[in-house]
C-alpha positions in Angstrom: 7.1 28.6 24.7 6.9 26.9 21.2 5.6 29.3 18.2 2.8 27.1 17.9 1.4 28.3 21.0 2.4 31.9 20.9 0.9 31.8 17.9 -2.8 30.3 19.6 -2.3 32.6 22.4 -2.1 35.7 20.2 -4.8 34.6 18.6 -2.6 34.1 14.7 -3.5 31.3 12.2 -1.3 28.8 12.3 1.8 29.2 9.9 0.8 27.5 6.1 3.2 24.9 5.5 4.2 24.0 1.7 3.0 20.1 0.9 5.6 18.2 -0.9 5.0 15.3 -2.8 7.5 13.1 -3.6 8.5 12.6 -6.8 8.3 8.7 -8.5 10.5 8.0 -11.4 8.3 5.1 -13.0 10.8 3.8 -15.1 13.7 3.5 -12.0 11.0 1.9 -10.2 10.0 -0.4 -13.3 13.4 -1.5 -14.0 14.0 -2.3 -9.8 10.9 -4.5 -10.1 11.6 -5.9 -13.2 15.7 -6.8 -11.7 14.0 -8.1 -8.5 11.6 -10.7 -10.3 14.6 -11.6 -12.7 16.7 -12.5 -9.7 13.8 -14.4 -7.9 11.7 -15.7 -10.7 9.3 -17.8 -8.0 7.4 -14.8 -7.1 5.4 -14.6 -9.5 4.2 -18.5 -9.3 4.1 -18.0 -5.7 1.6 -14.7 -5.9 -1.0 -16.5 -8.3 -0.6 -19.7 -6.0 -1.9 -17.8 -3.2 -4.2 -15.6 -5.4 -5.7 -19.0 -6.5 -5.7 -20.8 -3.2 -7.7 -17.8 -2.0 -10.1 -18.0 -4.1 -11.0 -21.4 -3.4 -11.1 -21.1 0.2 -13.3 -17.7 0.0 -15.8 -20.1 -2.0 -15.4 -22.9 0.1 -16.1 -20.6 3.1 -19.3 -19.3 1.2 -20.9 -22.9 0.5 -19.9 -23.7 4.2 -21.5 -21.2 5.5 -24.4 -20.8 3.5 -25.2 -24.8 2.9 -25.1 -24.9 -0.4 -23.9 -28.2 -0.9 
């Protein structure tokens, strides 16, 4: 029988567990970011390309579907 149910069946709170959070080191994760669009400098024209083409198909989709035009 597991502690968790021993624990029911005697009628005892179930046992506190400590929360850990982890712990982010901004500047490691700044400098991994930073190496990564260095090494692949497309991303970033990619991401506003889709960001932008996005855009214009949300507000195509709105005057479509509303009539607008």
């Amino acid at each position: 029988m597991g502690e968790a149910k021993r624990r029911k069946e005697l009628g005892i709170s179930p046992r506190d567990k400590p929360i850990k959070l982890p712990n982010f080191d901004k500047k490691d994760i700044q400098k991994k970011v930073r190496s990564t669009l260095y090494q692949y400098p497309i991303i970033p024209f990619l991401f506003y390309t889709a960001a932008i083409l996005t855009l214009i198909g949300g507000v195509f989709y709105i005057v479509k579907f509303y009539k607008l035009i």
